[in-house]
C-alpha positions in Angstrom: 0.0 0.0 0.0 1.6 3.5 -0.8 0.8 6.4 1.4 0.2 9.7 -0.3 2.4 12.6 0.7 1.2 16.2 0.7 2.7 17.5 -1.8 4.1 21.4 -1.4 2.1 23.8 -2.3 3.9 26.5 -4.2 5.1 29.4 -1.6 4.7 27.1 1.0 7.5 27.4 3.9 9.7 25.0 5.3 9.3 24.3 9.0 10.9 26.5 11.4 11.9 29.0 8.7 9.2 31.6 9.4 10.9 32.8 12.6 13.8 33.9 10.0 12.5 35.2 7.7 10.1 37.8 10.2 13.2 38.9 12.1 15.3 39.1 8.9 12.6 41.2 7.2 12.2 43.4 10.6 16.1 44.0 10.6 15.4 46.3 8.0 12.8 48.7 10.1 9.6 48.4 11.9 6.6 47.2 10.0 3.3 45.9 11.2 1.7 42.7 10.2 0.6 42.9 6.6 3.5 44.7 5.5 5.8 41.8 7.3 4.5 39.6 4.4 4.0 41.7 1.9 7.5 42.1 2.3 8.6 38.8 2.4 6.8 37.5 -0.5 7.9 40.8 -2.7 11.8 40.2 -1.3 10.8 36.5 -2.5 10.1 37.2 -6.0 6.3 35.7 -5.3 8.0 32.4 -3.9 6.9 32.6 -0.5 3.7 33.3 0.8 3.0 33.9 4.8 -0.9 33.2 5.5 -2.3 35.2 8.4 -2.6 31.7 10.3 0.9 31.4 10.6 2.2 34.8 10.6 0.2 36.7 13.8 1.0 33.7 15.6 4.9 33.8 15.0 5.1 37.7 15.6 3.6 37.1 19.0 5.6 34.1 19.8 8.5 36.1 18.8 7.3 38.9 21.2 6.5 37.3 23.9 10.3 35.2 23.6 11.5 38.6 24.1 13.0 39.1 20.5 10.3 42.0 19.1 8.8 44.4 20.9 5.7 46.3 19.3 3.8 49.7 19.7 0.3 50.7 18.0 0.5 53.4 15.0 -1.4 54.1 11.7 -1.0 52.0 8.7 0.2 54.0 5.3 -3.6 54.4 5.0 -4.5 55.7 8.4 -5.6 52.2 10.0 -4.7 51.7 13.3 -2.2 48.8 13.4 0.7 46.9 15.5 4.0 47.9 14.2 6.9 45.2 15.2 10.6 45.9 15.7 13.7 43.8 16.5 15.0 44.2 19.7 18.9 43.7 20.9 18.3 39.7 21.6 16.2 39.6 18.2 18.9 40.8 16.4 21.5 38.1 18.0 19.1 35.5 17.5 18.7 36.5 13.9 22.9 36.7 13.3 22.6 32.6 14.9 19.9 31.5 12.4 21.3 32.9 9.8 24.4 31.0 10.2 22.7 27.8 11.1 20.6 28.8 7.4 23.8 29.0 5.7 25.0 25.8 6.7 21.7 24.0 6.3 21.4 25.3 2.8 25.0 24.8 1.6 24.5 20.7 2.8 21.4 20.6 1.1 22.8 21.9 -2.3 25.5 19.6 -1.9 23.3 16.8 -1.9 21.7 18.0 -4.3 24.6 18.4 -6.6 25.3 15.3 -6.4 24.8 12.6 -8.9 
């Protein structure tokens, strides 16, 4: 009997990579929600997509570990919204994924490149 394996949907993320990719795309300034993956899947080229149901959930898991901190402004059009920013232990976790990232991907594509 053969099991059938979801297959990835295109713009779908690989586990434990959406931490990343929010604190990477907050390194570059404060953004609230929407913008966070707007960003992402503009930086992405339209690769990756962040659904709502995953995203809120990681920025407040990555506020409450102590690695964003937030304050309420107004969105670009004058909606009241939660802007997120890295803070000092953000920004060190971000510089130790990254490297664990690089090394990840680099064994990957050496698999990969093999015949």
């Amino acid at each position: 009997m053969f099991s059938k394996e979801k297959k990835p949907e295109p713009g779908e993320l690989l586990q434990g990579t959406l931490d990343m990719l929010v604190l990477k795309t907050l390194s570059r300034g404060a953004l609230h929600g929407y913008a966070v993956a707007l960003s992402i899947e503009r930086t992405s080229e339209e690769v990756l997509r962040v659904e709502e149901g995953a995203l809120y959930p990681a920025l407040h898991r990555l506020e409450s570990r102590g690695l964003l901190a937030s304050e309420w402004g107004l969105s670009e059009n004058n909606r009241r919204a939660k802007f997120y920013r890295l803070t000092a232990a953000g920004r060190r976790q971000l510089v130790e994924q990254s490297s664990h990232w690089a090394r990840l991907s680099a064994g990957v594509a050496r698999v990969m490149g093999t015949a």
